[in-house]
C-alpha positions in Angstrom: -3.6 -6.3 -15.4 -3.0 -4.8 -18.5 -1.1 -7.1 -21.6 1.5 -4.7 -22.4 3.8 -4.9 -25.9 6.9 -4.1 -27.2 4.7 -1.7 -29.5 5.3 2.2 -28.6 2.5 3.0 -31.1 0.1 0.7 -29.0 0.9 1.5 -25.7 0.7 5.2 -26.7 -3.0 4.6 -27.6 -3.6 2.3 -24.9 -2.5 5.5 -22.6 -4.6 7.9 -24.6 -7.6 5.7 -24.0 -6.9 5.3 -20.1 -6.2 9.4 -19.7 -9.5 9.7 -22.1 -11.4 7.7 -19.9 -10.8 10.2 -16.9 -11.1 13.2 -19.1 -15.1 11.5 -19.6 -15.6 10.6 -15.7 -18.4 12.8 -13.8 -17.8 10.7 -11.1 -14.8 8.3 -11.1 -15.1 4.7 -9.7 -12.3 5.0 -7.5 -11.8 1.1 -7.3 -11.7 1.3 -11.1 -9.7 4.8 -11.2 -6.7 2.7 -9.3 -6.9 0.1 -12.1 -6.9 2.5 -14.6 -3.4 4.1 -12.9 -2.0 0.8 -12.4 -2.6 -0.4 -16.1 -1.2 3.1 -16.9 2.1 2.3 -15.4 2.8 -0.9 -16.7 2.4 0.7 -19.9 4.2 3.3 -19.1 7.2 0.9 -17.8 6.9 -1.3 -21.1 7.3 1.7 -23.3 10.3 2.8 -21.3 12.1 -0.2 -21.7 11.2 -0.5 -25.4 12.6 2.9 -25.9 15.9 2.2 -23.9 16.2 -1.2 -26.5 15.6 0.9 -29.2 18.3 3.7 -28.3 20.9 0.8 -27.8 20.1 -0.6 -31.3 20.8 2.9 -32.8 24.0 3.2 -30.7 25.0 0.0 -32.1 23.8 1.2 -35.5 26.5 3.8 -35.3 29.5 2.2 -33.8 28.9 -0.3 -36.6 28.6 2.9 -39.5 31.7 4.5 -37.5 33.8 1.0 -37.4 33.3 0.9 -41.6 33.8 4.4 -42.1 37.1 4.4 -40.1 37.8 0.8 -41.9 37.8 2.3 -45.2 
């Protein structure tokens, strides 16, 4: 299975080299095709989570830029 990251910018690649890879396919190796999809998802489900971690540090970004702003 594939060794997904935290990195967005990796898996982004990562997924433009899996849907390349079918884009380049005459005849797909369906045993390699499935894979292909499965690697695709876990990529898919790391970058989700990444980006859900990433919108709570901006939320707590704010609060913290509200919470001084309102201090002051």
């Amino acid at each position: 299975m594939a060794n997904t990251s935290d990195n967005l910018k990796d898996n982004l690649k990562k997924l433009s080299a899996i849907s390349d890879w079918f884009d380049q396919q005459q005849e797909i190796d369906v045993e390699e095709g499935i894979n292909k999809v499965k690697e695709a998802g876990e990529l898919i489900k790391a970058s989700k989570a990444r980006l859900v971690a990433i919108e709570n540090q901006f939320e707590e970004i704010k609060k913290e830029i509200t919470a001084e702003i309102e201090g002051e």
